[in-house]
C-alpha beads as a LAMMPS data file, in Angstrom:
LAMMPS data file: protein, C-alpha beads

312 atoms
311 bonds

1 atom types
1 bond types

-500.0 500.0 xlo xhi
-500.0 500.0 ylo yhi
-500.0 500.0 zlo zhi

Masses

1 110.0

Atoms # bond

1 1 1 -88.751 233.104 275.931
2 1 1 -87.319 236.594 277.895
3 1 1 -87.779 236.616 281.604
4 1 1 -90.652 239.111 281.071
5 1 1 -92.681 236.569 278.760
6 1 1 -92.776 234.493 281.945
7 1 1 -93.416 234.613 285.520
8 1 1 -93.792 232.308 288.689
9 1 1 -96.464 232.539 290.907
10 1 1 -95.140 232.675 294.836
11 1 1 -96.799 232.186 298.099
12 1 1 -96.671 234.664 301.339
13 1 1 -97.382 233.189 304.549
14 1 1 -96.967 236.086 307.367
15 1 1 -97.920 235.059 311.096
16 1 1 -97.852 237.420 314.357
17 1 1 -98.935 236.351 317.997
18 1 1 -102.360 236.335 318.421
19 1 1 -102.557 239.051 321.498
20 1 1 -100.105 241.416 322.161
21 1 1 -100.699 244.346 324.701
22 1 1 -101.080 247.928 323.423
23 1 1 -98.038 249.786 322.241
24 1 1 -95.839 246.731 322.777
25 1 1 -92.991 245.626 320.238
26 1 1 -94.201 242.377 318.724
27 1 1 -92.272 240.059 315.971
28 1 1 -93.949 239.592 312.371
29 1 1 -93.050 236.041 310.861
30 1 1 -93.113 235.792 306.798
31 1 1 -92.068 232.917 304.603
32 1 1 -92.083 233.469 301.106
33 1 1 -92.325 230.186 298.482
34 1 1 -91.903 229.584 295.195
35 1 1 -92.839 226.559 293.539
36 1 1 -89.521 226.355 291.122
37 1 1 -87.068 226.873 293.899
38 1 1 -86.266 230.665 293.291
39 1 1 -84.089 232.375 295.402
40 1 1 -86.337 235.207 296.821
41 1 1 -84.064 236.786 299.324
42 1 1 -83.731 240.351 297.770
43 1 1 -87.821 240.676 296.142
44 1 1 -88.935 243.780 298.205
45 1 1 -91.690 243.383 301.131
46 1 1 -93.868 246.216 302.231
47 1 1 -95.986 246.237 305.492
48 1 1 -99.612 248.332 305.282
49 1 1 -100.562 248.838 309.225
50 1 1 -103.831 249.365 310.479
51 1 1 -103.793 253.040 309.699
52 1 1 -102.762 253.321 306.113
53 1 1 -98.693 253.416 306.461
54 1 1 -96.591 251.698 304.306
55 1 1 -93.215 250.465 305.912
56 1 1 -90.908 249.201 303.380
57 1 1 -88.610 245.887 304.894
58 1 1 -85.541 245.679 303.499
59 1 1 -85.000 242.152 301.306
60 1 1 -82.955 239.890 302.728
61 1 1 -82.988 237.185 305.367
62 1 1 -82.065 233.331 306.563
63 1 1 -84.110 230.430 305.149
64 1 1 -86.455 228.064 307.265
65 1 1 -85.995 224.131 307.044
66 1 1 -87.932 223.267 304.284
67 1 1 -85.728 225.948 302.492
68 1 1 -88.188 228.843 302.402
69 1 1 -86.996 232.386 302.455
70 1 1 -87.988 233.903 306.087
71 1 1 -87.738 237.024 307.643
72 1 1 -88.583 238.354 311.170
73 1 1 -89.419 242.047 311.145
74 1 1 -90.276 243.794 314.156
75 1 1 -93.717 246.086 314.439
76 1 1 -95.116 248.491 317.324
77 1 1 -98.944 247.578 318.170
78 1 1 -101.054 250.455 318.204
79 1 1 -102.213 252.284 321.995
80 1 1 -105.580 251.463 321.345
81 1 1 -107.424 248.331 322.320
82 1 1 -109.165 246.044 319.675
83 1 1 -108.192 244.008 316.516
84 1 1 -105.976 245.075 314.161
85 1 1 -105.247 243.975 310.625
86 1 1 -101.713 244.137 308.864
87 1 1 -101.288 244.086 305.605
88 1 1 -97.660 242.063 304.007
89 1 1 -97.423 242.593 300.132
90 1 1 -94.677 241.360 297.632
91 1 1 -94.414 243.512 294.726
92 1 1 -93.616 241.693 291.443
93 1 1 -89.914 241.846 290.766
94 1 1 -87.468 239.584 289.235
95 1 1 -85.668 236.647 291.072
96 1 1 -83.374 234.286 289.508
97 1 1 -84.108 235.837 285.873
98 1 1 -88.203 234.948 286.321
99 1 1 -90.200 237.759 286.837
100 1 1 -92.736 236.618 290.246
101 1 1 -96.137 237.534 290.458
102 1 1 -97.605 240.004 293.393
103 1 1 -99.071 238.243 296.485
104 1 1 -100.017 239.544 299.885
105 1 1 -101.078 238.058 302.986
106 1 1 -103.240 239.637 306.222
107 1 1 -101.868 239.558 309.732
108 1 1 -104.531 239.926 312.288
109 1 1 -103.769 241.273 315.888
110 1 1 -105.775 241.674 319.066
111 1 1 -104.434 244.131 321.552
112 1 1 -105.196 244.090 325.009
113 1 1 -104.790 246.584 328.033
114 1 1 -101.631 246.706 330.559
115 1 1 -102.233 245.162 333.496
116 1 1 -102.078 246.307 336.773
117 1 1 -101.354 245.311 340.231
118 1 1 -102.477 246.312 343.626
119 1 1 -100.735 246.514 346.745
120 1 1 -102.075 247.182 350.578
121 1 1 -100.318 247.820 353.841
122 1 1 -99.275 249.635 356.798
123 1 1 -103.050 248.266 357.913
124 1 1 -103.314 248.818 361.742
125 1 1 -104.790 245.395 363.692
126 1 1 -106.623 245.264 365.778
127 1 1 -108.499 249.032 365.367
128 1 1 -110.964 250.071 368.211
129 1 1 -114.717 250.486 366.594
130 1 1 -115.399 254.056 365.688
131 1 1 -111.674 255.241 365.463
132 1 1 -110.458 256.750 362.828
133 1 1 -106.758 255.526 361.001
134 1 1 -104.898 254.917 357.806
135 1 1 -103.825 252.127 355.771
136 1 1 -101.233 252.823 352.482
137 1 1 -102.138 251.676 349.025
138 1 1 -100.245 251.440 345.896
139 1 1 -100.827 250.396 342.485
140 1 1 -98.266 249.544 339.649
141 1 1 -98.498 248.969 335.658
142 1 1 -97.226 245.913 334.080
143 1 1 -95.219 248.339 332.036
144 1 1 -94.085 250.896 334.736
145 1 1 -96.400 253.779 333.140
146 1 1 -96.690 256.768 335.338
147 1 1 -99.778 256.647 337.484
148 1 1 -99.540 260.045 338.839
149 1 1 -102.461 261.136 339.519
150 1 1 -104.681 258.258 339.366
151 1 1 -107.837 257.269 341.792
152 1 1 -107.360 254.355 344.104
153 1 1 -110.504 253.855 346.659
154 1 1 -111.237 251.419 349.293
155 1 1 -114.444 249.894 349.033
156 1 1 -116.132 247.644 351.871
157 1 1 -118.187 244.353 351.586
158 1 1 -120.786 245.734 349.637
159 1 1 -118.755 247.337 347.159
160 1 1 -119.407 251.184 349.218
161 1 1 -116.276 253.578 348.983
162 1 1 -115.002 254.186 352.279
163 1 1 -112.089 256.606 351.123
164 1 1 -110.837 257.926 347.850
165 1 1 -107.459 259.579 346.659
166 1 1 -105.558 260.362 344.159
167 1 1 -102.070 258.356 343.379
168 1 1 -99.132 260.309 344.434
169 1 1 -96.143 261.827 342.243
170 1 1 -93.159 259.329 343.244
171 1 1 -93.188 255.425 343.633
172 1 1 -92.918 254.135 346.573
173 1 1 -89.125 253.781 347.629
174 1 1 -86.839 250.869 346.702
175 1 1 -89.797 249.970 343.996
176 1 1 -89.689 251.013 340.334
177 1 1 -93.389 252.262 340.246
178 1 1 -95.457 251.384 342.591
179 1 1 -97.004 254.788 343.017
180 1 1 -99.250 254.824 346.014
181 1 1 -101.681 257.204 348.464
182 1 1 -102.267 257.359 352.115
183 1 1 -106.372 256.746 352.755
184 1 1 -108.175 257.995 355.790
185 1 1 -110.935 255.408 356.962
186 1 1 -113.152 254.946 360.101
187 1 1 -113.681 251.776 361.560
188 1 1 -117.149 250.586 361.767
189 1 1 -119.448 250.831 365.228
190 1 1 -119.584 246.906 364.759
191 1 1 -116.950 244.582 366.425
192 1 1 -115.815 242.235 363.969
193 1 1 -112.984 240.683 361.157
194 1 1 -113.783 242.353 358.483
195 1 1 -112.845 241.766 354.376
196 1 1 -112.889 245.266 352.507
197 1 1 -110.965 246.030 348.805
198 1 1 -109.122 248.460 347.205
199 1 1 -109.939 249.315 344.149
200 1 1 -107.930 250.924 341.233
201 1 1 -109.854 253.041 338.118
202 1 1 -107.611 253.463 334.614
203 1 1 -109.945 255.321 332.793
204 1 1 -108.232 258.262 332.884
205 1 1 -104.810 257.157 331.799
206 1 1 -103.835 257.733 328.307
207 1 1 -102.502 253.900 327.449
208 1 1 -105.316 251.609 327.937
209 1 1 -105.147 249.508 331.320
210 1 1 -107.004 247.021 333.332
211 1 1 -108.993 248.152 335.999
212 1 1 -107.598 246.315 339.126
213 1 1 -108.986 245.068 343.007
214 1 1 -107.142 243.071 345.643
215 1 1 -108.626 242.705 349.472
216 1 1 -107.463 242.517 352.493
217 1 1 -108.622 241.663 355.765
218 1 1 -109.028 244.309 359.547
219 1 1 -109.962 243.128 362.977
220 1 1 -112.347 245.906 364.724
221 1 1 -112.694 245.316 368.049
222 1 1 -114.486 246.882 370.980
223 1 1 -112.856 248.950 373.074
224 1 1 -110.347 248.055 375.925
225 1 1 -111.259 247.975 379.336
226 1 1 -108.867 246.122 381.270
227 1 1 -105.318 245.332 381.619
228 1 1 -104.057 241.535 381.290
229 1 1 -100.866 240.317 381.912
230 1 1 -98.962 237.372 380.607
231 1 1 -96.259 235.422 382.235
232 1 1 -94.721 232.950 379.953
233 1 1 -91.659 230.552 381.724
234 1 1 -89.727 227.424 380.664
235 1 1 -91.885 224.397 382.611
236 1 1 -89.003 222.573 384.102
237 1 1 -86.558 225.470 385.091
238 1 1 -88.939 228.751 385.638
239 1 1 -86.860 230.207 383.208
240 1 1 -88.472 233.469 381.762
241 1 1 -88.925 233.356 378.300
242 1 1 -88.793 236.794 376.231
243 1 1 -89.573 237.339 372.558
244 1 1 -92.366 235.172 373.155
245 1 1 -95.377 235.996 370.862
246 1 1 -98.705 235.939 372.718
247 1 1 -101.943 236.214 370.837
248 1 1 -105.247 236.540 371.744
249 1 1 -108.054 236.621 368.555
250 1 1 -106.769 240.319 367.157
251 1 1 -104.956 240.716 369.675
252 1 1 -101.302 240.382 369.775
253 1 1 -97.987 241.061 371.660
254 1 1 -94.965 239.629 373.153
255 1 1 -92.812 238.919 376.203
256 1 1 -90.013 240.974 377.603
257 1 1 -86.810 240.005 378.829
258 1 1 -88.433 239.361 382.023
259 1 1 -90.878 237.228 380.222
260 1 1 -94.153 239.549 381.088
261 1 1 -96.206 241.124 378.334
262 1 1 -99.341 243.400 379.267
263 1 1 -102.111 243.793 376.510
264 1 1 -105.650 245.944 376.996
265 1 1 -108.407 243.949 376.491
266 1 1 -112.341 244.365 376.320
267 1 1 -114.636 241.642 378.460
268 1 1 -115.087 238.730 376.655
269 1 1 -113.627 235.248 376.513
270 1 1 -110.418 234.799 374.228
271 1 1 -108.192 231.473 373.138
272 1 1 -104.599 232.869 374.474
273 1 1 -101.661 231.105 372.137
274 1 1 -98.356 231.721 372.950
275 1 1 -95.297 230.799 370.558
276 1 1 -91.955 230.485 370.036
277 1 1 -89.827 228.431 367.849
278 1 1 -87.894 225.790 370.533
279 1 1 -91.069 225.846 372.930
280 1 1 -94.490 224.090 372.977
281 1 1 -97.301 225.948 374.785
282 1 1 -100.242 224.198 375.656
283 1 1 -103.281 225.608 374.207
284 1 1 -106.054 227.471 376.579
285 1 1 -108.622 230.442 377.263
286 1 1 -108.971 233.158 379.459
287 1 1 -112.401 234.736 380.427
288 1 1 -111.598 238.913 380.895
289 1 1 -113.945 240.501 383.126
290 1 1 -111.639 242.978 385.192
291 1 1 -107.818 243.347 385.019
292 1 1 -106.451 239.383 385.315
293 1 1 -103.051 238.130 385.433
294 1 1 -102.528 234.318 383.700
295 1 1 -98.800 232.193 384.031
296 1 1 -98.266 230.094 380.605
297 1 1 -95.690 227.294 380.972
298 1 1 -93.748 225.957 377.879
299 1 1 -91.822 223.150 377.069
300 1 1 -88.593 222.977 375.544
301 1 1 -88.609 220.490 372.045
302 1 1 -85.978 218.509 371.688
303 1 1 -84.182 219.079 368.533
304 1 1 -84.075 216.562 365.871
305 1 1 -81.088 214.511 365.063
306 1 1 -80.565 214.857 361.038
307 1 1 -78.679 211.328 361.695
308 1 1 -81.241 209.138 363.700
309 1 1 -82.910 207.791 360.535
310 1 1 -79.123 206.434 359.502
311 1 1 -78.458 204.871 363.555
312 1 1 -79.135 201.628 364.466

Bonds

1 1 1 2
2 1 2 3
3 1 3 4
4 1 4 5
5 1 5 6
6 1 6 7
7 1 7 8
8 1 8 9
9 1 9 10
10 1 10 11
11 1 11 12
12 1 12 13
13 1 13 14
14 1 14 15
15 1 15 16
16 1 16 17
17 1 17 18
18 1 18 19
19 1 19 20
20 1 20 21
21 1 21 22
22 1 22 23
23 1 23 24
24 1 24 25
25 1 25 26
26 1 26 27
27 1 27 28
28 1 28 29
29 1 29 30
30 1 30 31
31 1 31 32
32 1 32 33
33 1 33 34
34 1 34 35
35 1 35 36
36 1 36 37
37 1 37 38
38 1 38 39
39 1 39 40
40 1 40 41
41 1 41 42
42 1 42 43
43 1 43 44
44 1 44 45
45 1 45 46
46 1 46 47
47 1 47 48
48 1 48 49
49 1 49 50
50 1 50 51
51 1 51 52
52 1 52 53
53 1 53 54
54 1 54 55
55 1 55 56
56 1 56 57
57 1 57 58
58 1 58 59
59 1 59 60
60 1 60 61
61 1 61 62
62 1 62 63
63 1 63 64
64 1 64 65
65 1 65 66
66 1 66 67
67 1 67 68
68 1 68 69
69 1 69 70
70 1 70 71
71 1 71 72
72 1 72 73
73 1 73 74
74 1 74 75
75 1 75 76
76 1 76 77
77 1 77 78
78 1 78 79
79 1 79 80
80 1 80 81
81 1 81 82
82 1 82 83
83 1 83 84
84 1 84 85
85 1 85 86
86 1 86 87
87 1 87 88
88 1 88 89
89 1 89 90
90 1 90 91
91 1 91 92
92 1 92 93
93 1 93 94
94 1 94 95
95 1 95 96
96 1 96 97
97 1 97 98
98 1 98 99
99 1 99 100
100 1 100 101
101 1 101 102
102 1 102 103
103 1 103 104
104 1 104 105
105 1 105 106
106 1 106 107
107 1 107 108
108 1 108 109
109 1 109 110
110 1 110 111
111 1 111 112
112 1 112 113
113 1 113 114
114 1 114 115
115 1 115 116
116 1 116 117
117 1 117 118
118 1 118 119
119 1 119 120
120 1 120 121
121 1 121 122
122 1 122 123
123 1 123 124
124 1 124 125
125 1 125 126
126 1 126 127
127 1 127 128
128 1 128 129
129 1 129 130
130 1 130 131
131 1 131 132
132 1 132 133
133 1 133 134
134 1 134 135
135 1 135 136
136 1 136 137
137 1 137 138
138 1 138 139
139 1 139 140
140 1 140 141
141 1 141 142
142 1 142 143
143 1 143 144
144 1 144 145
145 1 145 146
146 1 146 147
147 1 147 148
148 1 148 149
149 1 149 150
150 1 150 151
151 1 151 152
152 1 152 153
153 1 153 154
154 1 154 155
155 1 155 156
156 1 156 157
157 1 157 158
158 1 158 159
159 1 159 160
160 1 160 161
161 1 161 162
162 1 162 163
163 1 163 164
164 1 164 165
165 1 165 166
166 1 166 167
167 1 167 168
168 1 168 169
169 1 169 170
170 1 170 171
171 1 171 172
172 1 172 173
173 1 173 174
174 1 174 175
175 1 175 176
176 1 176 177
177 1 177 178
178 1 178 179
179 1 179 180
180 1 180 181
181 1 181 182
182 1 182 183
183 1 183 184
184 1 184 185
185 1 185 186
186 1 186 187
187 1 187 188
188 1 188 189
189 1 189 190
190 1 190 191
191 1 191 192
192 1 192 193
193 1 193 194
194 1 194 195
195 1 195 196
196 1 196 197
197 1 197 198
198 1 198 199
199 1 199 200
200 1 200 201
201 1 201 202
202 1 202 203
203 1 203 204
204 1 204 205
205 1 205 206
206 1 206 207
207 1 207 208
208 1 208 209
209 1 209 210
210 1 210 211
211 1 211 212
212 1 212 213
213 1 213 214
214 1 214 215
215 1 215 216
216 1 216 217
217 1 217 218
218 1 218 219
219 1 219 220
220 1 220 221
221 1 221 222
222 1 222 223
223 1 223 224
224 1 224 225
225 1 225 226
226 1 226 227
227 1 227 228
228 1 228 229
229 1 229 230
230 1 230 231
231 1 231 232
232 1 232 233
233 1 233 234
234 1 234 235
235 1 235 236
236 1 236 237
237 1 237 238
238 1 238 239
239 1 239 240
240 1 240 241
241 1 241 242
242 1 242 243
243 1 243 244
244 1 244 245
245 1 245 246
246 1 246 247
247 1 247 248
248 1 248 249
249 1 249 250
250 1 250 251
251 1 251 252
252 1 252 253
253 1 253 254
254 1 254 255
255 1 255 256
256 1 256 257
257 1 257 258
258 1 258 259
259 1 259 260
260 1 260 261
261 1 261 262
262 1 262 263
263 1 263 264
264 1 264 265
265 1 265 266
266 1 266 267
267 1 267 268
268 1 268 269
269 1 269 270
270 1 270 271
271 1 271 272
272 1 272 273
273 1 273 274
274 1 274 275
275 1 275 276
276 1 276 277
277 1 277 278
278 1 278 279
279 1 279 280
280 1 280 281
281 1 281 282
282 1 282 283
283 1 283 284
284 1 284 285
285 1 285 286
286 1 286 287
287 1 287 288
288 1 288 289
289 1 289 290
290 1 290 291
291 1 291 292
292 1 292 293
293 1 293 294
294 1 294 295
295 1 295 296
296 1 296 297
297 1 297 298
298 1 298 299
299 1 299 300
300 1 300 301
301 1 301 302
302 1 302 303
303 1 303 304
304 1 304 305
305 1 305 306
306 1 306 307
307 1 307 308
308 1 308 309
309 1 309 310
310 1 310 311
311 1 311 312
């Protein structure tokens, strides 16, 4: 019996990852098995994409443990979002002196959209209610597209767009593309902490991508009347203490060399923390009604001896 009076039947098994994102390389797995032990390293593959094309692979490649031929071939997923369905044939050829039989196998794909991130900063705190200011947003592609050009708003708590603009030309420096805007907003007449969002909108880039929000959060506060100062000195020693930070709600500052810091501050009645690392400051509140001057004395901690665990 000739080689052409007889043939084997073989068996394709292709595999893929299940989502890849749009445009990305991704790895195509096929096995190819013949009952009778063939060697099947040089029969011809040929991959059908979702559009149509036929890419030939060339034969050749390793064998898995069970002593299958395998080869890896690498594919480009298409720039639009969705399943997709490959196609992995084997035409008939000869292998071994047996003529094999055709067989193909369907690789299915989902594609999914770049992601994106969102970045906010440069936020002013506390801002006086009714003023207006500026905060800097940015917003960057999993895959470093270009995002020239793209709308980035700030919303508030009921989703209402504050500001709008458009993405700038050039990332943002010592960052690879995080390509950001400047936004104009006005704080509210209302004195309070407030939790607004920027928003990012992809529709108009050309590679699919995720829409994206992050928030972040802006003390508005009335506006100053009067003038407090804060002493802050070491307890035992009167010892002026600088660099020490002094915070009252949204309101924050720190000590000179002389240990004084002066802050303007609307009436009202605030919790006033001071802190430094070495010091403890006891905790406390001051009432503002007119300009007020308030002495804070700290302790020093003792530091802790890494040893006195190990001493007896």
């Amino acid at each position: 019996m000739t080689a052409e009076e007889r043939s084997h039947v073989i068996r394709i098994e292709a595999s893929a990852p299940a989502e890849v994102t749009v445009g990305a390389e991704f790895v195509l797995k096929v096995t190819l098995t013949c009952a009778a032990g063939c060697d099947l390293s040089q029969l011809p593959l040929t991959i059908t994409d979702p559009r149509g094309t036929m890419v030939a692979a060339e034969p050749g490649g390793g064998y898995n443990a069970a002593g299958d031929e395998a080869r890896t071939i690498a594919l480009m997923a298409p720039p639009q979002v969705g399943e997709h369905v490959w196609r992995v044939s084997c035409t008939p050829g000869q292998a071994g002196g047996v003529r094999h039989e055709e067989c193909a196998a369907p690789v299915v794909v989902w594609t999914r959209p770049h992601q994106t991130s969102l970045a906010a900063w440069s936020i002013p705190s506390p801002v006086v209610t009714g003023q207006r200011f500026a905060i800097k947003a940015g917003a960057k592609s999993a895959m470093a597209c270009d995002l020239n050009g793209c709308i980035i708003e700030v919303c508030d708590e009921t989703g209402a767009i504050m500001a709008r603009g458009s993405l700038g030309p050039a990332p943002w420096p010592g960052t690879a593309a995080l390509y950001w805007a400047e936004l104009e907003l006005q704080a509210p007449s209302r004195a309070d902490m407030f939790s607004w969002s920027v928003r990012f909108d992809a529709a108009e880039l050309e590679i699919p991508h995720e829409d994206a929000a992050a928030s972040f959060s802006i003390a508005i506060v009335s506006p100053p009347e009067h003038r407090l100062t804060v002493k802050v000195f070491e307890r035992e020693t009167a010892t002026p203490i600088a660099d020490a930070q002094v915070r009252l709600g949204a309101y924050r500052t720190a000590t000179g060399p002389s240990g004084l810091a002066e802050i303007m501050m609307p009436k009202g009645t605030f919790d006033l923390n001071v802190w430094k690392v070495g010091y403890e400051a006891p905790a406390s509140s001051v009432t503002i009604d007119a300009d007020a001057a308030v002495e804070v004395a700290v302790a020093v901690v003792p530091e802790e001896n890494p040893d006195a665990a190990w001493q007896m």
